[in-house]
PyMOL commands that place a pseudoatom at each C-alpha (Angstrom):
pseudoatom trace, name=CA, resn=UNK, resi=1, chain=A, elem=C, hetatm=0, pos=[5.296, 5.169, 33.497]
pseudoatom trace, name=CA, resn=UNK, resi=2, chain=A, elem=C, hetatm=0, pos=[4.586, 6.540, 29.931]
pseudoatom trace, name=CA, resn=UNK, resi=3, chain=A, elem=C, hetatm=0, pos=[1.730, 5.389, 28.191]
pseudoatom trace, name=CA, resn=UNK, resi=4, chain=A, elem=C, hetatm=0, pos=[2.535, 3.670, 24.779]
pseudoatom trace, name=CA, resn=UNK, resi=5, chain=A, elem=C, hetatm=0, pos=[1.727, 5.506, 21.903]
pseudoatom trace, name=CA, resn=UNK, resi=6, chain=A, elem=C, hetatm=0, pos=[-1.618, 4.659, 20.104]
pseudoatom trace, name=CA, resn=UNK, resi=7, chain=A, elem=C, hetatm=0, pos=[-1.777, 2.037, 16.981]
pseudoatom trace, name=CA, resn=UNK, resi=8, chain=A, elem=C, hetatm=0, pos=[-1.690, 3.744, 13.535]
pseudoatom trace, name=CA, resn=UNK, resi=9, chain=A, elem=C, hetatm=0, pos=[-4.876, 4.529, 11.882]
pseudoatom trace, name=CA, resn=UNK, resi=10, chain=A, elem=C, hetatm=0, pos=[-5.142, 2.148, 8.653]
pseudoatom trace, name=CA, resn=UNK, resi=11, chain=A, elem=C, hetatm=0, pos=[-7.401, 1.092, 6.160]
pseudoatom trace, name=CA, resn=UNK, resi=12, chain=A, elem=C, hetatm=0, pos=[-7.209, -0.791, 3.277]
pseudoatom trace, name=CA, resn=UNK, resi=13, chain=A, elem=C, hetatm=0, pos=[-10.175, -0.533, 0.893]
pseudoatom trace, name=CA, resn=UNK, resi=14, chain=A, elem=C, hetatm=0, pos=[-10.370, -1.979, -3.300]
pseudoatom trace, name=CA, resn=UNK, resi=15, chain=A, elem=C, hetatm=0, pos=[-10.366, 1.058, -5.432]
pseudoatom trace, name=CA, resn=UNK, resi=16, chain=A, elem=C, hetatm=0, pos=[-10.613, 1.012, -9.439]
pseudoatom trace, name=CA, resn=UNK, resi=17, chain=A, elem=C, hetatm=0, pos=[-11.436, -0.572, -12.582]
pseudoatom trace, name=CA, resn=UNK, resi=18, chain=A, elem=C, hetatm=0, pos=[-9.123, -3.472, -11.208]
pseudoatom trace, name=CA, resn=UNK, resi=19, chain=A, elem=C, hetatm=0, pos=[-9.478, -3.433, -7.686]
pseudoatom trace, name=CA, resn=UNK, resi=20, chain=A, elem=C, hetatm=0, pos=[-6.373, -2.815, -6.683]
pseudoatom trace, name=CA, resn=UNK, resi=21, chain=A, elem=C, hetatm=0, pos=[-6.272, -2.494, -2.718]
pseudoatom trace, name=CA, resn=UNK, resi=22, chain=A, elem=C, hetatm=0, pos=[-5.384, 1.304, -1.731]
pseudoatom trace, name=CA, resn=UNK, resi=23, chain=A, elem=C, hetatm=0, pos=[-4.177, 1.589, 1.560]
pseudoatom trace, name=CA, resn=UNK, resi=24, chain=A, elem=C, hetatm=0, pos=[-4.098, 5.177, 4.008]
pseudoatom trace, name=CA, resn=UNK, resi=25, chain=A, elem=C, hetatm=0, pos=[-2.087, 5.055, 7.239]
pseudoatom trace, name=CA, resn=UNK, resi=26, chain=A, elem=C, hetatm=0, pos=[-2.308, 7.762, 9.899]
pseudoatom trace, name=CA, resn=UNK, resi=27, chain=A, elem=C, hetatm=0, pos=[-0.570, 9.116, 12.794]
pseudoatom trace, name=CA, resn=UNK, resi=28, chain=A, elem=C, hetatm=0, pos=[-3.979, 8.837, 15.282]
pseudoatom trace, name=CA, resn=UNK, resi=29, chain=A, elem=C, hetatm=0, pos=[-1.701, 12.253, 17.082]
pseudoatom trace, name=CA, resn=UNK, resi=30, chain=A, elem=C, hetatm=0, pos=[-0.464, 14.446, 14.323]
pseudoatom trace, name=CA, resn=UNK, resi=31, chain=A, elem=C, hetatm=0, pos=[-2.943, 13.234, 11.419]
pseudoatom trace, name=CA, resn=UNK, resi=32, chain=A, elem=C, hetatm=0, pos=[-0.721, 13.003, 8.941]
pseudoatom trace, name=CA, resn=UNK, resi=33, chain=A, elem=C, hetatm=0, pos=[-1.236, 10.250, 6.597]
pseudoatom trace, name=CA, resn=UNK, resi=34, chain=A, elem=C, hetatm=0, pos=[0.239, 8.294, 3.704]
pseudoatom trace, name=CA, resn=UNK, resi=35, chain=A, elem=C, hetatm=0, pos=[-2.054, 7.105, 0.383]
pseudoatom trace, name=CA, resn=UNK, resi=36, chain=A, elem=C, hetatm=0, pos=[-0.252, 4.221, -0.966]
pseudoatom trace, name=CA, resn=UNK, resi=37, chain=A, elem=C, hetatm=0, pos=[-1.711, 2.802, -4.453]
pseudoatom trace, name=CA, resn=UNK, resi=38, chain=A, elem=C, hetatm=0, pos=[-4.429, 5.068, -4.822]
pseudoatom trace, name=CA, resn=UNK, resi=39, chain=A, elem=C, hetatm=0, pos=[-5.621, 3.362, -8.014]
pseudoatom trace, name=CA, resn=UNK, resi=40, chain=A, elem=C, hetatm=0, pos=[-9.351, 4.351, -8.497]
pseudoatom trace, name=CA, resn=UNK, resi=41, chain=A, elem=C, hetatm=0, pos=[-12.008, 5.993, -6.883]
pseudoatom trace, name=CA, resn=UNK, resi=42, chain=A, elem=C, hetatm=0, pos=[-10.759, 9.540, -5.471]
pseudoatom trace, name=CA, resn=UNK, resi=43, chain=A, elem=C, hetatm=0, pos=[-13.969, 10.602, -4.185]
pseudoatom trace, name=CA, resn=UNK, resi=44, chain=A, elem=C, hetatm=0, pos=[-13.998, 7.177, -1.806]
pseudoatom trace, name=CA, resn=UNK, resi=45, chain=A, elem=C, hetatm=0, pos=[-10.047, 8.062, -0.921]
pseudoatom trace, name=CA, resn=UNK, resi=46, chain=A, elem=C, hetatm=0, pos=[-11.042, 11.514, 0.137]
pseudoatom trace, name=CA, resn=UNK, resi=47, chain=A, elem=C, hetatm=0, pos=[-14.123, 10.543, 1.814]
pseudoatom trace, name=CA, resn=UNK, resi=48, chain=A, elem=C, hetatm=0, pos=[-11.962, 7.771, 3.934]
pseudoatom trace, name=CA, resn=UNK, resi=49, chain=A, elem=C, hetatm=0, pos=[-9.252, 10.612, 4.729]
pseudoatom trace, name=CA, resn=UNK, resi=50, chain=A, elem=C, hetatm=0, pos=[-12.064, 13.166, 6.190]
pseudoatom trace, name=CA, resn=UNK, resi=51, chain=A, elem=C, hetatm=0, pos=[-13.605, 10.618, 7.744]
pseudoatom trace, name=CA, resn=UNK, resi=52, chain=A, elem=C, hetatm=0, pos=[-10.356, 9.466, 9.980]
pseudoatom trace, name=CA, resn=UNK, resi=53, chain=A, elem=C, hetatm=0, pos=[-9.690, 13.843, 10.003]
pseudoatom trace, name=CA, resn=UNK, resi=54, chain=A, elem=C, hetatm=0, pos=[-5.991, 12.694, 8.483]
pseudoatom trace, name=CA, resn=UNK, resi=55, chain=A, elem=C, hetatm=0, pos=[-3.968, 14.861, 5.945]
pseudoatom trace, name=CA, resn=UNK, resi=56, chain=A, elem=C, hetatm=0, pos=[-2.338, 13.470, 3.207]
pseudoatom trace, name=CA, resn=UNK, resi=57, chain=A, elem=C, hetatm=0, pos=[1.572, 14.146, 2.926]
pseudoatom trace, name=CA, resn=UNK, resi=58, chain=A, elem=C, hetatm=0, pos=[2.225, 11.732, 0.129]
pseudoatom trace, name=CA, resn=UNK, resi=59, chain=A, elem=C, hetatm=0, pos=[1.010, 9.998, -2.637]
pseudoatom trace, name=CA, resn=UNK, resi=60, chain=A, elem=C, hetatm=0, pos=[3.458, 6.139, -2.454]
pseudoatom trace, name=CA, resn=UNK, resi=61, chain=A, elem=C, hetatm=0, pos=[3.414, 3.755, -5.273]
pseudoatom trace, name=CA, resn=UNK, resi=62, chain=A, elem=C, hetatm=0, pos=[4.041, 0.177, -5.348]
pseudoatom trace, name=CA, resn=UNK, resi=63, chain=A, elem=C, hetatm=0, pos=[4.731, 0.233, -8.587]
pseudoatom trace, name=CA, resn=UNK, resi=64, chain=A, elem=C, hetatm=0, pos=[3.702, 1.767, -11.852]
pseudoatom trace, name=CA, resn=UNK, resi=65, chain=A, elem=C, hetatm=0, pos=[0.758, -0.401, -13.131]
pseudoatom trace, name=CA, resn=UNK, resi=66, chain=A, elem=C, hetatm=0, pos=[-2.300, 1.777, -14.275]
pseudoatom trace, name=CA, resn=UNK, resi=67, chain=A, elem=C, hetatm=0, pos=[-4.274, -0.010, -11.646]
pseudoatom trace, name=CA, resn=UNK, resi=68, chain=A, elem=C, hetatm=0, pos=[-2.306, 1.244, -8.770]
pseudoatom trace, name=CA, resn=UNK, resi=69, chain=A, elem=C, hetatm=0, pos=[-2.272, 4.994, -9.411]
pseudoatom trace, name=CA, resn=UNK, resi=70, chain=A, elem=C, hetatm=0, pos=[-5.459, 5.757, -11.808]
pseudoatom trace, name=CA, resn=UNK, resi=71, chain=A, elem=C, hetatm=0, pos=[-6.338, 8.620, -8.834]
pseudoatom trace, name=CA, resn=UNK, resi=72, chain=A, elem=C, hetatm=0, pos=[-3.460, 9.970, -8.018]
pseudoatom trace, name=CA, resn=UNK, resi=73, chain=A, elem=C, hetatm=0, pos=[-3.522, 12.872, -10.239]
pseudoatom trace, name=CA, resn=UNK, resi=74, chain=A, elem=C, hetatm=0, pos=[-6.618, 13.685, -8.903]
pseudoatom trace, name=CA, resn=UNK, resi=75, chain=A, elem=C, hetatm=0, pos=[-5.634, 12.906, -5.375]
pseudoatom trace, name=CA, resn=UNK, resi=76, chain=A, elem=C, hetatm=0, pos=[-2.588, 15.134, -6.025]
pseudoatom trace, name=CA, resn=UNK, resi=77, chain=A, elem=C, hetatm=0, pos=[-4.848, 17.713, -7.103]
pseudoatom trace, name=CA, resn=UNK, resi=78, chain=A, elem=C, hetatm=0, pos=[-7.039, 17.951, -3.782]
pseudoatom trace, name=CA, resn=UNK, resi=79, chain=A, elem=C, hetatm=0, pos=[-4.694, 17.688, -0.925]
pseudoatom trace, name=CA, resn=UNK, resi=80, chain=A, elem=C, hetatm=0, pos=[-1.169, 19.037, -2.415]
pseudoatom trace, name=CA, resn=UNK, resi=81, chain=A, elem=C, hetatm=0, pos=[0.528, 15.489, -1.572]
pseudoatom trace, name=CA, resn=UNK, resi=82, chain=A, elem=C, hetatm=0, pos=[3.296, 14.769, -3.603]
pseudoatom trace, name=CA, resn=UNK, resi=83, chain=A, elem=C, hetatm=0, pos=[3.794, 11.257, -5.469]
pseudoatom trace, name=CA, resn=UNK, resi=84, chain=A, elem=C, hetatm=0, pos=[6.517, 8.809, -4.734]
pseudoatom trace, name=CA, resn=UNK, resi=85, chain=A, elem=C, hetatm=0, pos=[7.305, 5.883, -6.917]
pseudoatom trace, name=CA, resn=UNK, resi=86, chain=A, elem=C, hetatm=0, pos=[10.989, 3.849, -7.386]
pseudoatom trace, name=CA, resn=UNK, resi=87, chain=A, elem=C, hetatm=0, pos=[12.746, 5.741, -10.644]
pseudoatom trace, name=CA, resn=UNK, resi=88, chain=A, elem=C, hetatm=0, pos=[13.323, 2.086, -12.506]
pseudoatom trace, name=CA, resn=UNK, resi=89, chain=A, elem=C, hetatm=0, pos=[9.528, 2.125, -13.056]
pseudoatom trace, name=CA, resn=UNK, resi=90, chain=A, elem=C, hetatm=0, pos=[9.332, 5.297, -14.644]
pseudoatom trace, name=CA, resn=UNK, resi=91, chain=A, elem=C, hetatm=0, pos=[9.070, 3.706, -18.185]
pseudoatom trace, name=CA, resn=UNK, resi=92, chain=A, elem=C, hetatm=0, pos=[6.080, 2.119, -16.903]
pseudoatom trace, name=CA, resn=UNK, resi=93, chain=A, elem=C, hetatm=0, pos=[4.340, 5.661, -15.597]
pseudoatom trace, name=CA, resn=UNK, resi=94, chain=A, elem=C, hetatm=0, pos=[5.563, 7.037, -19.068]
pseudoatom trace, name=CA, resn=UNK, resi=95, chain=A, elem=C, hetatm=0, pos=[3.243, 4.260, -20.781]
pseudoatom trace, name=CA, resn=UNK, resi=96, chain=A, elem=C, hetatm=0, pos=[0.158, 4.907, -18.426]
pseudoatom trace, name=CA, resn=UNK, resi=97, chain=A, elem=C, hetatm=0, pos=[-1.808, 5.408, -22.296]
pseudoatom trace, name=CA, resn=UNK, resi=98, chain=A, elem=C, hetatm=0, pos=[-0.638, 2.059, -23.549]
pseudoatom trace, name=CA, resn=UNK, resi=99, chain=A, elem=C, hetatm=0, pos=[-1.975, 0.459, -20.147]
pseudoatom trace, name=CA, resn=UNK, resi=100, chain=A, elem=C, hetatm=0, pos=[-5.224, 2.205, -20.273]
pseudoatom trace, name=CA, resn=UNK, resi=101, chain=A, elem=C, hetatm=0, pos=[-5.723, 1.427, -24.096]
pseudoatom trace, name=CA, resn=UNK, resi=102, chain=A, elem=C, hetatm=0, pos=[-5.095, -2.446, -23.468]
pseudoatom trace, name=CA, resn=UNK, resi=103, chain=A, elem=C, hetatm=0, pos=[-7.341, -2.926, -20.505]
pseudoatom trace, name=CA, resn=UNK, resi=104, chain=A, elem=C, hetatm=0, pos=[-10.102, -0.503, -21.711]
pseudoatom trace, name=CA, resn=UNK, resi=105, chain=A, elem=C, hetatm=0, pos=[-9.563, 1.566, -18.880]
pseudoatom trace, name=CA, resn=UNK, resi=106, chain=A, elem=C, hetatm=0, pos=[-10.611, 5.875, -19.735]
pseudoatom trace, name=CA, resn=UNK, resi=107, chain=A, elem=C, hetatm=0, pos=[-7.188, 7.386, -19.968]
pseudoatom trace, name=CA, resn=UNK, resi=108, chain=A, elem=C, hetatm=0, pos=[-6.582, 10.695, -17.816]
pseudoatom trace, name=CA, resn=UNK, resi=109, chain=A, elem=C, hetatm=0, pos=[-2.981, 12.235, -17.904]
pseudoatom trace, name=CA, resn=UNK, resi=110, chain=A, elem=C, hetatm=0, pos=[-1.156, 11.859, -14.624]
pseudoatom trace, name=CA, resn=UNK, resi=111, chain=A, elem=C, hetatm=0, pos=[1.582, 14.277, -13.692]
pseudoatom trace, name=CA, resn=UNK, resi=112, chain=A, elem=C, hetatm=0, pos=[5.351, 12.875, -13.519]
pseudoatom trace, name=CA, resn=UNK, resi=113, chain=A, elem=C, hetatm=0, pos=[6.124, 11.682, -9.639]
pseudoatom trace, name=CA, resn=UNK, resi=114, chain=A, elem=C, hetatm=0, pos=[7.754, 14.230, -7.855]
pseudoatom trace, name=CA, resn=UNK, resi=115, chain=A, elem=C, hetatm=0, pos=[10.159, 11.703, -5.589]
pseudoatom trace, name=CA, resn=UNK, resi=116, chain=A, elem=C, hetatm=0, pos=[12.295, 8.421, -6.512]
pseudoatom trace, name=CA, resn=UNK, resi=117, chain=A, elem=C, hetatm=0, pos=[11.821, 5.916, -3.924]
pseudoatom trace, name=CA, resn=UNK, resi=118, chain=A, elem=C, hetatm=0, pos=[14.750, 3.922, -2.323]
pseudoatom trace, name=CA, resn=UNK, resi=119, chain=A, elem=C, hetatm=0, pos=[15.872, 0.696, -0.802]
pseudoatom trace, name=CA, resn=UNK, resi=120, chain=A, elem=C, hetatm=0, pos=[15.598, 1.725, 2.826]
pseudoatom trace, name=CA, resn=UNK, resi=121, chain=A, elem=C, hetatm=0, pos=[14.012, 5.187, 2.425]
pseudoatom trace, name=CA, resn=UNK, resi=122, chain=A, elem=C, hetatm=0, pos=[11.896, 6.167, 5.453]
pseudoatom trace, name=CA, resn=UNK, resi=123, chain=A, elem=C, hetatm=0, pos=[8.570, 7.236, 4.715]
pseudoatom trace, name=CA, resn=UNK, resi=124, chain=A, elem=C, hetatm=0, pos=[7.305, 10.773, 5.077]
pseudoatom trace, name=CA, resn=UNK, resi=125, chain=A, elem=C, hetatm=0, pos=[5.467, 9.844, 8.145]
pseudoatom trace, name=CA, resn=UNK, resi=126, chain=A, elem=C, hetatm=0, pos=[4.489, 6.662, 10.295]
pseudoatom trace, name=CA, resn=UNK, resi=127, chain=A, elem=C, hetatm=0, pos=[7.582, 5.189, 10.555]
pseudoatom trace, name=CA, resn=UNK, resi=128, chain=A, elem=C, hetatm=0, pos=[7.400, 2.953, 7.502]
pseudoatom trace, name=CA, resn=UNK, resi=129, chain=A, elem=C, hetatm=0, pos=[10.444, 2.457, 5.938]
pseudoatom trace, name=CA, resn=UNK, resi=130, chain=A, elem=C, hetatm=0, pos=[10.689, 1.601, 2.103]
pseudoatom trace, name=CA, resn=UNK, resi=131, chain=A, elem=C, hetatm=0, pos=[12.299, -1.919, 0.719]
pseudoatom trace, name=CA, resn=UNK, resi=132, chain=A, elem=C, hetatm=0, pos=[12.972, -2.782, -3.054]
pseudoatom trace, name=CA, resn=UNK, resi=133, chain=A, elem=C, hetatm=0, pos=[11.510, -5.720, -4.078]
pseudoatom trace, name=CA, resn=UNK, resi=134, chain=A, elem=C, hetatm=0, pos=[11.877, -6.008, -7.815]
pseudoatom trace, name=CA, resn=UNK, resi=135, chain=A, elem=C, hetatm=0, pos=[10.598, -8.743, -9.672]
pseudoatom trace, name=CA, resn=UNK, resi=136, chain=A, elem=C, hetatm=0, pos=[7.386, -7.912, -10.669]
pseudoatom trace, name=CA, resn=UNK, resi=137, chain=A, elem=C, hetatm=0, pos=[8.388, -4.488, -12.295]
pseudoatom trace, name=CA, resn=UNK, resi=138, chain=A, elem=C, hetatm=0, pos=[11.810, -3.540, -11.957]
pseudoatom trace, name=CA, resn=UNK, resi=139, chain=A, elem=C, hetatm=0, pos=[10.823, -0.668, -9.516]
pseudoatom trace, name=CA, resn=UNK, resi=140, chain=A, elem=C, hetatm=0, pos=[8.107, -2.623, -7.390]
pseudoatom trace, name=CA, resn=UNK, resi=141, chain=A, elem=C, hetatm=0, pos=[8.450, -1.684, -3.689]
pseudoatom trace, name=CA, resn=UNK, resi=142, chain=A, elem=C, hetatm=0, pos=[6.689, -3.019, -0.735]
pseudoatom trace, name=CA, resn=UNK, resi=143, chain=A, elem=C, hetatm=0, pos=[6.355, -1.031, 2.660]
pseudoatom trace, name=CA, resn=UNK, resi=144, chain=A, elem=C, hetatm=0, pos=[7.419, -1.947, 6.171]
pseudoatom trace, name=CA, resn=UNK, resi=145, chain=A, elem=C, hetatm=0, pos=[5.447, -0.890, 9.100]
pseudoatom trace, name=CA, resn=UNK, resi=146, chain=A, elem=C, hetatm=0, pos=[7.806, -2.852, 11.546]
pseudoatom trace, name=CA, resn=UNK, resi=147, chain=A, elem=C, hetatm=0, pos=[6.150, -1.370, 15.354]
pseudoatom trace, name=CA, resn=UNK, resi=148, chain=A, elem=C, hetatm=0, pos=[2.955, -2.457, 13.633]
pseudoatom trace, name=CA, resn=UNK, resi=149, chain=A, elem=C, hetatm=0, pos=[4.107, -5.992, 12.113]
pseudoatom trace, name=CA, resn=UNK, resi=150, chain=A, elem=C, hetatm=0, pos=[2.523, -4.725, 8.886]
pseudoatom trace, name=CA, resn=UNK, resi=151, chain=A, elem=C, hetatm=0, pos=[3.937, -4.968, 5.528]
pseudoatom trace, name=CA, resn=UNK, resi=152, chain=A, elem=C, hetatm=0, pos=[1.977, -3.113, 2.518]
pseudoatom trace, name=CA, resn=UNK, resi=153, chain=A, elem=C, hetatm=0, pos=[3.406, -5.789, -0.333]
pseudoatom trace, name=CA, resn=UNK, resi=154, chain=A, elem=C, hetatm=0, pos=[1.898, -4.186, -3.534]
pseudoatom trace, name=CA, resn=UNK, resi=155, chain=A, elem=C, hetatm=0, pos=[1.973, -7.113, -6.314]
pseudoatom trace, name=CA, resn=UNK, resi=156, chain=A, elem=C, hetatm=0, pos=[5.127, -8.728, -4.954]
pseudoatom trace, name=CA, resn=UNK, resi=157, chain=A, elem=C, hetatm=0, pos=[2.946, -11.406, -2.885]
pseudoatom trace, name=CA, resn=UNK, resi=158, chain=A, elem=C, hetatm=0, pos=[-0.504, -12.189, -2.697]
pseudoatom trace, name=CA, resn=UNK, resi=159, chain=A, elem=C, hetatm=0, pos=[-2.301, -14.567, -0.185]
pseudoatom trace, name=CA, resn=UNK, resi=160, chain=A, elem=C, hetatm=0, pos=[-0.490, -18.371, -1.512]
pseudoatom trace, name=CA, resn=UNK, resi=161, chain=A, elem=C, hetatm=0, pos=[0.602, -16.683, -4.469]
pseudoatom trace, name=CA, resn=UNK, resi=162, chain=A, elem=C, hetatm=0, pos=[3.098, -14.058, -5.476]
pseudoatom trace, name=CA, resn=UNK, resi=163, chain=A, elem=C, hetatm=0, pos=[3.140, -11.362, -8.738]
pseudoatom trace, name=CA, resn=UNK, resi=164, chain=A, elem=C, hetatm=0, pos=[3.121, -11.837, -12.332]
pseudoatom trace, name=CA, resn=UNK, resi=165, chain=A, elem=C, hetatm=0, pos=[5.738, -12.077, -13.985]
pseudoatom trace, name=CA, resn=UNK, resi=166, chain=A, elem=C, hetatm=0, pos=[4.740, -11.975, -17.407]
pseudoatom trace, name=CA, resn=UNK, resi=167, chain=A, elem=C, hetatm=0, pos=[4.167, -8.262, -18.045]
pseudoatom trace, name=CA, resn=UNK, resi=168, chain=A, elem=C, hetatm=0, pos=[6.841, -5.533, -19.047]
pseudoatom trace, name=CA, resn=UNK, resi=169, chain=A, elem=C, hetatm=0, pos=[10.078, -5.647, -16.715]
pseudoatom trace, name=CA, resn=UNK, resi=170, chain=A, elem=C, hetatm=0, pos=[8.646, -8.389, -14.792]
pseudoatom trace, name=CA, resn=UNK, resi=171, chain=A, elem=C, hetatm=0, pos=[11.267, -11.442, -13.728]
pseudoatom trace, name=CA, resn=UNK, resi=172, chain=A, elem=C, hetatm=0, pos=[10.409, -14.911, -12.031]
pseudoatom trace, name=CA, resn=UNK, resi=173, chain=A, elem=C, hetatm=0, pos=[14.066, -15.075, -10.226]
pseudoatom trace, name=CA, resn=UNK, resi=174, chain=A, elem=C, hetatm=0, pos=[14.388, -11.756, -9.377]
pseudoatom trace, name=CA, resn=UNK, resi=175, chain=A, elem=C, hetatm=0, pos=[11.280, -11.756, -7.984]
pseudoatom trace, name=CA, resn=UNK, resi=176, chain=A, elem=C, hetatm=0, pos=[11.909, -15.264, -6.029]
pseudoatom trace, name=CA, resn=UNK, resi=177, chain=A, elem=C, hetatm=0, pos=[14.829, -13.444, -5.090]
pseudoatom trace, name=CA, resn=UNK, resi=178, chain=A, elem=C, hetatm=0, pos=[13.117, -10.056, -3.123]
pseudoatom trace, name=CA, resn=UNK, resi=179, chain=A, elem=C, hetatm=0, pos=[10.215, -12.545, -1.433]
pseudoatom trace, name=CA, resn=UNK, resi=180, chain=A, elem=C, hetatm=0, pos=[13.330, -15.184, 0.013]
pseudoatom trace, name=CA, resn=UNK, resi=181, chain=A, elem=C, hetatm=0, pos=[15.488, -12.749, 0.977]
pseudoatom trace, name=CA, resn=UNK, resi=182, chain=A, elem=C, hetatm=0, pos=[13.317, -9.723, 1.676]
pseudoatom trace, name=CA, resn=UNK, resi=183, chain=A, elem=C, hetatm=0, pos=[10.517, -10.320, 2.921]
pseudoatom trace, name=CA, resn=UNK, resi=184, chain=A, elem=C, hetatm=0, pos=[10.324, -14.159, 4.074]
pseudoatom trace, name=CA, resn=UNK, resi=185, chain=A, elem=C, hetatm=0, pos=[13.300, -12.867, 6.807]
pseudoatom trace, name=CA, resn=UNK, resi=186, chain=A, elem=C, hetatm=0, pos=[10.815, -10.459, 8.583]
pseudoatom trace, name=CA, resn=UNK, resi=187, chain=A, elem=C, hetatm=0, pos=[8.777, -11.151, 11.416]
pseudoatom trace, name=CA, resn=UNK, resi=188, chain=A, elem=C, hetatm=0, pos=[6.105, -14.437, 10.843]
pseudoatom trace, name=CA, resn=UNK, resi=189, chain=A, elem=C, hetatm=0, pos=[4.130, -12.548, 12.646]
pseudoatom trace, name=CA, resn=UNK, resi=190, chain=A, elem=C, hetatm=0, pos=[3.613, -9.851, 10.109]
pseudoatom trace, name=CA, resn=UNK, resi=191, chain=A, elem=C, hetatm=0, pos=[-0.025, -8.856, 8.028]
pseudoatom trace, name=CA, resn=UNK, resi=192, chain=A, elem=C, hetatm=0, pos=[0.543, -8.863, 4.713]
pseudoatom trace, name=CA, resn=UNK, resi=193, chain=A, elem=C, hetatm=0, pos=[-1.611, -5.946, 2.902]
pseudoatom trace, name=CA, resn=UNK, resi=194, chain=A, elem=C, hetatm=0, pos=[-1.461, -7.209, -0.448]
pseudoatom trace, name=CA, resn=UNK, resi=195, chain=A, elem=C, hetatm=0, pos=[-2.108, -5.320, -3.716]
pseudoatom trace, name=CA, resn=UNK, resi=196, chain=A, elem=C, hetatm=0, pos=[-5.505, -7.364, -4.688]
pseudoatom trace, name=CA, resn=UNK, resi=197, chain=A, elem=C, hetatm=0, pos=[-7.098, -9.692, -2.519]
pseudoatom trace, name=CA, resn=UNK, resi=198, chain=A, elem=C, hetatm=0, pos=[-6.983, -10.579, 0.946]
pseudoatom trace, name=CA, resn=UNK, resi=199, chain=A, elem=C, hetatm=0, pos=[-4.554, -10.269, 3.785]
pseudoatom trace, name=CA, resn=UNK, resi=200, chain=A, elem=C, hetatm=0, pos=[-2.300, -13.243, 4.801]
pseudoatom trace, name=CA, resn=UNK, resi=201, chain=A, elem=C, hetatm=0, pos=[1.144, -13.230, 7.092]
pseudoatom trace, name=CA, resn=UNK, resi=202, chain=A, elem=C, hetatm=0, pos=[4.572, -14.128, 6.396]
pseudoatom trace, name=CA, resn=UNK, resi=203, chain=A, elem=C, hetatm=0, pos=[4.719, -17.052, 8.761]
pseudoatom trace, name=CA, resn=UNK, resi=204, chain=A, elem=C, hetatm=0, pos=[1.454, -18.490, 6.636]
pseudoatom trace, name=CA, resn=UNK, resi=205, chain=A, elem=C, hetatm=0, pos=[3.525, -17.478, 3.067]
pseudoatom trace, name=CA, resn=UNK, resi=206, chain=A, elem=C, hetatm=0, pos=[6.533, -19.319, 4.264]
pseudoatom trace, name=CA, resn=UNK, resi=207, chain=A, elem=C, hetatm=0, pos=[4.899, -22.529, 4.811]
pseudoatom trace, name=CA, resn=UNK, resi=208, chain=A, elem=C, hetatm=0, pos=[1.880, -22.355, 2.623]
pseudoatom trace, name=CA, resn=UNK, resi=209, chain=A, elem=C, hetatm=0, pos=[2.889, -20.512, -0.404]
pseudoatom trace, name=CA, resn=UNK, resi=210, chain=A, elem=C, hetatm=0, pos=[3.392, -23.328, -3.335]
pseudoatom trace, name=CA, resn=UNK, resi=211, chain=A, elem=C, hetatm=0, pos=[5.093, -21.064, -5.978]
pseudoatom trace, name=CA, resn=UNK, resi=212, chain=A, elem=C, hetatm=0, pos=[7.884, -19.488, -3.794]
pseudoatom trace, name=CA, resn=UNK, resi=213, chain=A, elem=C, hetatm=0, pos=[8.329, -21.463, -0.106]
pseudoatom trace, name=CA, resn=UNK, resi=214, chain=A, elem=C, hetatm=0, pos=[10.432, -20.229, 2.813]
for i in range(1, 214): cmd.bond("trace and resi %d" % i, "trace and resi %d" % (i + 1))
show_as sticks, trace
zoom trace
């Protein structure tokens, strides 16, 4: 009989200006990890990384929001990972000045992602595989962790609430669209990592949720 192979390492932590929830996963045997939304904070990213003893192997974006990748240049500096984010949000990584000027957040430049996510892309490591969910940016992603009944949902859906639509490339139906038929057909059973705020589950989002029911 072969033992089952040990839970992922994860931890999800607020980072930034805006608190976006950044989110490492590990493999507990080869230590290679994934950094997804590392929006703030790179001395607390590296410090979680070295503490677990994982290596990073990429840098994966939600979407392009200045609160979800603030540290990734830097993180991209220290451990060589490379950054992943869908190509239709590239306008929005283009604009990471405007964003920074309108919030009041310190601008630092950010080099260009070095991958284009896509629908059904698996991830560098941990078995996560990649769906496109646009609605609240055109490229918003979320990130399926399906042994592990986790999904890392970004700003797509939030604990009884869902994204905004309101800011650039951001669409009410479309979005209604990716939570119905994207992510409300997965699992109930499924955590919800969400891109502020606390967890929730699908099951809970189907029933509960009063902008966008199951």
């Amino acid at each position: 009989m072969t033992e089952q192979n040990p839970a992922l390492i994860k931890e999800t932590f607020p980072v930034g200006p805006l608190q976006c929830n950044c989110t490492i996963i590990g493999d507990p045997i080869t230590k290679k990890a994934i950094v997804i939304d590392p929006g703030g904070d790179p001395d607390i990213i590296m410090s979680k990384l070295e503490a677990h003893g994982l290596k990073a192997m990429a840098l994966i974006h939600t979407h392009a929001h200045l609160d979800h990748f603030l540290a990734s240049g830097e993180i991209k500096k220290k451990t060589g990972a490379p950054i992943h984010l869908h190509k239709e949000d590239k306008f929005l990584w283009d604009s990471l000045e405007t964003q920074c000027r309108m919030f009041g957040v310190p601008y630092n430049p950010i080099p260009d992602p070095d991958y284009w996510l896509s629908d059904d892309q698996e991830l560098p490591c941990c078995e996560g595989v990649a769906m496109h969910t646009p609605g609240h940016t055109p490229g918003s992603m979320c990130f399926h962790f399906e042994k592990e009944n986790l999904l890392i949902a970004g700003d797509t859906l939030f604990r009884r609430s869902i994204g905004r639509t309101d800011l650039w490339g951001g669409d009410f139906k479309t979005i209604e669209k990716s939570i119905r038929d994207r992510l409300y057909t997965l699992d109930e059973e499924t955590t919800v990592v969400t891109g502020h705020g606390p967890d929730t589950r699908i099951g809970e989002e189907i029933r509960e949720n009063s902008i966008i029911r199951g």
